[in-house]
C-alpha positions in Angstrom: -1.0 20.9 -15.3 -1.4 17.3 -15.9 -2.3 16.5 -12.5 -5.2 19.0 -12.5 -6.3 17.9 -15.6 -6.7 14.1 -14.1 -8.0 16.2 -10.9 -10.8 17.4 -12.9 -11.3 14.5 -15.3 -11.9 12.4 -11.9 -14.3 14.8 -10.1 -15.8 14.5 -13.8 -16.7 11.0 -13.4 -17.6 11.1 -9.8 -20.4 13.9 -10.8 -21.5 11.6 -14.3 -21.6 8.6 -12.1 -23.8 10.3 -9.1 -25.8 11.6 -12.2 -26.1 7.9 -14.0 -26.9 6.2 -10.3 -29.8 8.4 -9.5 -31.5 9.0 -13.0 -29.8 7.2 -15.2 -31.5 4.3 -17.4 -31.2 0.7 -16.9 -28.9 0.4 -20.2 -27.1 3.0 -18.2 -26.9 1.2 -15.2 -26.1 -2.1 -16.9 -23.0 -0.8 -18.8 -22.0 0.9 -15.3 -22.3 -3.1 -14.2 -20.4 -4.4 -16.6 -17.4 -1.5 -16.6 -17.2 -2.2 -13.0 -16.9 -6.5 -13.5 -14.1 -5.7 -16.1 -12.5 -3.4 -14.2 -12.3 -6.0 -11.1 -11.8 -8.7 -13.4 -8.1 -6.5 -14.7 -7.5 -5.9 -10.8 -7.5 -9.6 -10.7 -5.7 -10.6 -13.4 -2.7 -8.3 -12.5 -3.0 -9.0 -8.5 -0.8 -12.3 -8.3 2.0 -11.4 -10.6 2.9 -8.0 -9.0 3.1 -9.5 -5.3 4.8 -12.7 -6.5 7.6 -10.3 -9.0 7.4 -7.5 -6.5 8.7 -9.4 -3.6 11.2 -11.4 -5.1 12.5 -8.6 -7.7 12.9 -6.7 -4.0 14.7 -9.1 -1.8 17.2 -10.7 -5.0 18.6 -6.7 -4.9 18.9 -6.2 -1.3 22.3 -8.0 -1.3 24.2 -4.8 -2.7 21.6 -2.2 -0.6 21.3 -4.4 2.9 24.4 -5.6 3.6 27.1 -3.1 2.8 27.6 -2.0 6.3 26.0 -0.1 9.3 24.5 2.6 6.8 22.4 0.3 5.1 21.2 -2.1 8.5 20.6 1.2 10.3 18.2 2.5 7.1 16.7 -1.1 7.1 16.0 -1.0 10.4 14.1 2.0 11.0 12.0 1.4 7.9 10.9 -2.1 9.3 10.1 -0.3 12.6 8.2 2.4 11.1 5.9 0.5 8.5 5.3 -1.9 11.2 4.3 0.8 13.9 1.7 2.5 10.5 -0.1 -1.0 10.4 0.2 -1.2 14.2 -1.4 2.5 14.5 -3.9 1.2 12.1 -5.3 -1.7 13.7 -5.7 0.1 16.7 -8.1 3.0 15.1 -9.8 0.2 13.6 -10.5 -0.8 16.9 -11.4 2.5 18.0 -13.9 3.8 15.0 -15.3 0.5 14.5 -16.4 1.2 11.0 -17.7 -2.0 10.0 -19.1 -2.9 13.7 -22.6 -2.5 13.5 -23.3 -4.5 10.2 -26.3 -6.5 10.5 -25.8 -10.3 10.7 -28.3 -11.1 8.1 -26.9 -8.7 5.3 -23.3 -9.7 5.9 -25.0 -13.3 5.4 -26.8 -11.8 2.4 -23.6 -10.8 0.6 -21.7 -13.6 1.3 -21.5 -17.3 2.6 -20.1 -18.1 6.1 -16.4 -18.9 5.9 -15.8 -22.9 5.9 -11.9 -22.8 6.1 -10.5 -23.0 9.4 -7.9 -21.5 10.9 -5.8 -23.8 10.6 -6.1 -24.7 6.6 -5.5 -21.3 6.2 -2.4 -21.6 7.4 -1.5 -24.8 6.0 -1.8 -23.2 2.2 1.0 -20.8 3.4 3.3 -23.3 2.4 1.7 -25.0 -1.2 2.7 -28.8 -2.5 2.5 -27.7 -6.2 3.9 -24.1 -7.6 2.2 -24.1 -10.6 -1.9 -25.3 -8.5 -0.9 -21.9 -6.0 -1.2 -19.3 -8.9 -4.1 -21.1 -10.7 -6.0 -21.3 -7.3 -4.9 -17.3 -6.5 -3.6 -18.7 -3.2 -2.1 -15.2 -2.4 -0.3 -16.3 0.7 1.4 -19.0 -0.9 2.9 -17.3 -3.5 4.1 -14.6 -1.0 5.9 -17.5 0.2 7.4 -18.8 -2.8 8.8 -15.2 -3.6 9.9 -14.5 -0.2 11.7 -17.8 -0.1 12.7 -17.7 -3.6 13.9 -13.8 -2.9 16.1 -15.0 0.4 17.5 -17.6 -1.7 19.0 -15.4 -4.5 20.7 -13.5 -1.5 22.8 -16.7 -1.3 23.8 -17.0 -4.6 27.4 -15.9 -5.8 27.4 -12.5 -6.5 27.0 -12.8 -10.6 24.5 -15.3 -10.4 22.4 -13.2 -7.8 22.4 -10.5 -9.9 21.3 -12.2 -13.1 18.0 -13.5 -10.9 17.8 -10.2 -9.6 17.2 -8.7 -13.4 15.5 -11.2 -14.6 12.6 -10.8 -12.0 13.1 -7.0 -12.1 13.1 -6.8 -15.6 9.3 -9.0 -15.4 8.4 -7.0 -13.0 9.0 -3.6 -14.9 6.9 -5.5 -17.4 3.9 -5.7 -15.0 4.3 -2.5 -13.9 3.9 -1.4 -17.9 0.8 -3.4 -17.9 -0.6 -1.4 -15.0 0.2 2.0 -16.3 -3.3 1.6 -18.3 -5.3 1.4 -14.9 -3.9 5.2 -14.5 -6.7 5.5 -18.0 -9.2 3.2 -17.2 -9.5 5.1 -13.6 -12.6 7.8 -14.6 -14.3 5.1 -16.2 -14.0 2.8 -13.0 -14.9 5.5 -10.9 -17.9 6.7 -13.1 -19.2 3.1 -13.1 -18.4 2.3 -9.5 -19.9 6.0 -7.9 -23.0 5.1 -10.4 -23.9 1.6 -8.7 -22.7 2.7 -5.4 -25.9 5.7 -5.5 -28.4 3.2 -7.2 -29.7 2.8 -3.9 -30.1 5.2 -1.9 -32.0 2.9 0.6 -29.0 1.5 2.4 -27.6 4.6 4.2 -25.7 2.2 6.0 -23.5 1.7 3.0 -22.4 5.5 3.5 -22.2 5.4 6.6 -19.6 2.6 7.3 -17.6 4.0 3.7 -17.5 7.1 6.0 -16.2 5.4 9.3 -13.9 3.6 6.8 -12.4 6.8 5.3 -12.0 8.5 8.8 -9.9 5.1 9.6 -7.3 5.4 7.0 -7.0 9.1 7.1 -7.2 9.6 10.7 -4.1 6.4 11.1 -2.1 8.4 8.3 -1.9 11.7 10.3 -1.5 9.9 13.6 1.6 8.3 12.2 2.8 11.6 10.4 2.1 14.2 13.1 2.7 12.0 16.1 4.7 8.7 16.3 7.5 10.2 13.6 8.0 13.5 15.4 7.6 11.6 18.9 10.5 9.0 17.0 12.5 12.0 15.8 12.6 13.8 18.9 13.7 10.8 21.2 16.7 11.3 18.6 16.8 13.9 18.9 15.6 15.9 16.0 13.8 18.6 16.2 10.6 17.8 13.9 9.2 21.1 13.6 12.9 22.2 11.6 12.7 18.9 9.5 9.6 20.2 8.3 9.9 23.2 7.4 13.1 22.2 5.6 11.0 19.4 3.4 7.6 21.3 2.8 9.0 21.4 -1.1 9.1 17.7 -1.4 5.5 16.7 0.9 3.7 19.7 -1.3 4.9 17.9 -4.5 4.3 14.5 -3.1 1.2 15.2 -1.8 -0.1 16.7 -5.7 2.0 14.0 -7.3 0.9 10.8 -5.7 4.8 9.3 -6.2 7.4 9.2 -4.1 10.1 8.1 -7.3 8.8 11.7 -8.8 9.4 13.4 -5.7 12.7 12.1 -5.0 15.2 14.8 -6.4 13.3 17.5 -4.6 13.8 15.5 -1.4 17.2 14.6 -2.0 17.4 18.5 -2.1 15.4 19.2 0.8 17.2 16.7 3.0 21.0 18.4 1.9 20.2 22.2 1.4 17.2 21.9 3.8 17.8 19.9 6.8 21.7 19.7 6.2 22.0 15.8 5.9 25.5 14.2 4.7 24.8 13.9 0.7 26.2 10.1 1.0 23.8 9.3 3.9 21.2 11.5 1.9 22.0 9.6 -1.3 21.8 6.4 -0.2 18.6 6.1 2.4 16.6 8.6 0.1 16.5 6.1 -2.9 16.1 3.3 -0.8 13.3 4.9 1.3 11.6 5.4 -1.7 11.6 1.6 -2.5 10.6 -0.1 0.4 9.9 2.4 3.3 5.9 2.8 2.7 4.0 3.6 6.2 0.9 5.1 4.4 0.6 1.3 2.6 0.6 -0.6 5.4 -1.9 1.2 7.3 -4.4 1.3 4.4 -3.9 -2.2 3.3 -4.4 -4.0 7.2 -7.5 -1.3 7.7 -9.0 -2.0 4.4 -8.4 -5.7 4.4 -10.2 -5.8 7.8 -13.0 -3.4 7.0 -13.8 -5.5 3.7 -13.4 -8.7 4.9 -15.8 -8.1 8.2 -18.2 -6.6 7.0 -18.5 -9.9 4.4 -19.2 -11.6 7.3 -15.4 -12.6 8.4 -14.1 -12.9 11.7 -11.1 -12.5 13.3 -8.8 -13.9 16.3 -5.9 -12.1 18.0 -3.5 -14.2 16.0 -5.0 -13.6 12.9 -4.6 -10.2 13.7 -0.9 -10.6 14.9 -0.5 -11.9 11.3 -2.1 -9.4 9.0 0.0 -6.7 11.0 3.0 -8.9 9.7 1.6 -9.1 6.4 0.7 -5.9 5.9 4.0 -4.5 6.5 5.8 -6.9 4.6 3.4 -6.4 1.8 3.9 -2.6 1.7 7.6 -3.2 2.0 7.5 -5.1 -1.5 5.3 -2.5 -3.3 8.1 -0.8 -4.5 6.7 1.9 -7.6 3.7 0.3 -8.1 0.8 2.4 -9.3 -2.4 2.3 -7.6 0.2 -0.4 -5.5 -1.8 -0.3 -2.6 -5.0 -0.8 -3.9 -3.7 -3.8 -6.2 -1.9 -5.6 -3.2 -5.1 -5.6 -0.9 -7.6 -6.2 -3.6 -4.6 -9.5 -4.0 -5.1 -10.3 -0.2 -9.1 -10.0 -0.5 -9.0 -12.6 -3.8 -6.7 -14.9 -1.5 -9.7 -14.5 1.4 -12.4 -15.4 -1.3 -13.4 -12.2 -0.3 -16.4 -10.2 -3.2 -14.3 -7.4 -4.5 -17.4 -4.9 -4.9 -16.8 -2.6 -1.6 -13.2 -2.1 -3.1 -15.1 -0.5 -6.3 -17.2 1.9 -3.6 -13.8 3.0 -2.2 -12.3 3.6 -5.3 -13.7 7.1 -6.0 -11.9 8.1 -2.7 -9.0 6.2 -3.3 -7.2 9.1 -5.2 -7.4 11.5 -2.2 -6.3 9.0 0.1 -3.0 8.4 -2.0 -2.3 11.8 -1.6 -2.0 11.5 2.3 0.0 8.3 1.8 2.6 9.9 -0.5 3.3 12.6 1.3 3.7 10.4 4.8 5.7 8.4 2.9 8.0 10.9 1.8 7.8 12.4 5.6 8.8 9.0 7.0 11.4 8.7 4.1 12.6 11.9 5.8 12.7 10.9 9.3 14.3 7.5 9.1 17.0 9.2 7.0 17.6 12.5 9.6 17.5 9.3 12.6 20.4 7.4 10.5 22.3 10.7 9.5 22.2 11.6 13.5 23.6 7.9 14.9 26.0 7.5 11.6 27.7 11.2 12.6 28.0 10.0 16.3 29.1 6.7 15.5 32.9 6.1 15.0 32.5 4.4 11.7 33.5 6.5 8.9 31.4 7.4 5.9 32.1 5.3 2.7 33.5 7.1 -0.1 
């Protein structure tokens, strides 16, 4: 019931703001201006603490989760594989639609300088000489550094140490993760304010075009990855897709209308036993961890939308540049572990980093609820698969399951 009601409250505000870009007043159309600055400006203020806490939170906890044995190397590895084949499958649609390939020179000009950072100082601010100057200056790719390196380090300490880390940054990131629980309110008013300066002109069809082309991207690299490359994976394992399916409709239904894969989790925990006969222990351990770090529908949308934003700002790319958003992205939705609106807030942090404007993340905003929904449920699809793959190798294998 709650869901419907947030349904409805954000078709609401889609139809108000439609209504408030095409007739509304210019006091109207100023407080839509200044509801969408704030809103960016919260996005912002949040961006570098959640990747920073998220990642090392997330690697300080692996010790127990990663290293226990086979079970936990095999779950690893699959989820690596599969988030990294999502961004993969996304660059390559990118490719294909082209959304932002036929933006004119002089209105990506118009919007925003020409880089003046080269290649090559991009990459030297991946590792910073000051920890306190690379969270002033929102160098995004320099604190992913610090936490990653920071988060591999804990993994070293002495068992009670490395858990004291480990819930110090958790317990800051739960913190955060408080803090962001108001976006889930401020949402209709973003939406109203964004939808009403995104039909103030109607002149640049452009603008609707492209946002289409975008869409089609993301959407069209979530259901290549959830009707194609998983079953493809499962049945070289095989698995027989269409059975897994049908034995977890219960948990992608409720994933799909609940937009979180932590809600969803004891239906698929049931799906996965009763369903699709799975060993409860194998069941009980990928499931939860799965849940935490095994996010396919993330990495697609954050490499797509990084790309599509950035270029059509007048951005360029190289292969290697590529090579190393695919990378990113996948670690990136790897550390977004229960994050709401996590997606969103990790490649709105990338854009900052890129000195990228943040106001075509405000026109894809309205859509972005509908587009969660398709990444939930392939999340809890590929949560699924990588756990049916690591259930079939454990039960051949001649390693026992631990008690």
């Amino acid at each position: 019931m709650q869901n419907k009601k947030s349904f409805l409250l954000l078709l609401g505000s889609i139809f108000l703001g439609i209504l408030t870009g095409l007739f509304g007043q210019e006091l109207m159309l100023k407080g839509a201006e200044i509801t969408a600055s704030l809103f960016m400006n919260f996005l912002k203020l949040l961006s570098i603490p959640i990747i920073f806490l998220s990642i090392i939170s997330t690697l300080s906890g692996m010790k127990n989760q990663l290293e226990i044995g086979a079970l936990g190397k095999r779950v690893f590895t699959y989820t690596l594989l599969t988030t990294l084949i999502a961004a993969s499958v996304g660059l390559m649609l990118f490719f294909i639609i082209q959304p932002s390939a036929k933006v004119a020179i002089t209105d990506a000009m118009h919007v925003v300088k020409a880089p003046t950072d080269t290649y090559l100082s991009f990459l030297w601010k991946i590792v910073p000489s000051n920890i306190v100057q690379v969270f002033l200056e929102n160098n995004v790719i320099g604190t992913a550094f610090i936490g990653f390196i920071m988060g591999l380090a804990a993994t070293r300490l002495p068992e009670e140490n490395r858990i004291s880390v480990h819930q110090i940054f958790s317990s800051l990131f739960k913190l955060v993760l408080k803090v962001t629980e108001g976006i889930a309110y401020l949402i209709p008013l973003g939406t109203w304010a964004f939808t009403a300066l995104m039909f103030k002109d109607l002149g640049n069809t452009d603008n609707f075009k492209h946002l289409g082309l975008y869409l089609l991207t993301v959407i069209g690299a979530n259901l290549v990855q959830g009707f194609i490359v998983l079953p493809l994976l499962l049945k070289y394992k095989g698995i027989s897709p269409v059975k897994l399916a049908k034995a977890s409709v219960a948990a992608l239904s409720l994933a799909f209308f609940s937009k979180s894969s932590n809600a969803t989790l004891p239906v698929t925990l049931k799906c996965a036993e009763k369903g699709a006969g799975i060993h409860p222990k194998v069941a009980n351990f990928s499931l939860p961890l799965c849940t935490i770090i095994n996010m396919n529908g993330c990495a697609a949308f954050i490499l797509i939308t990084v790309l599509f934003v950035s270029t059509i700002n007048g951005h360029v790319f190289g292969l290697l540049d590529l090579g190393i958003w695919v990378a990113l992205s996948t670690l990136a939705a790897i550390g977004n572990a229960g994050v709401p609106m996590g997606c969103f807030f990790l490649t709105s942090m990338f854009l900052i980093g890129m000195d990228v404007p943040l106001s075509t993340m405000g026109l894809i905003l309205p859509f972005y609820a509908f587009i969660d929904m398709i990444e939930t449920s392939l999340n809890v699809w590929s949560d699924l698969s990588v756990t049916a793959i690591v259930d079939r190798e454990y039960a051949s294998s001649a390693l026992p399951l631990k008690e």
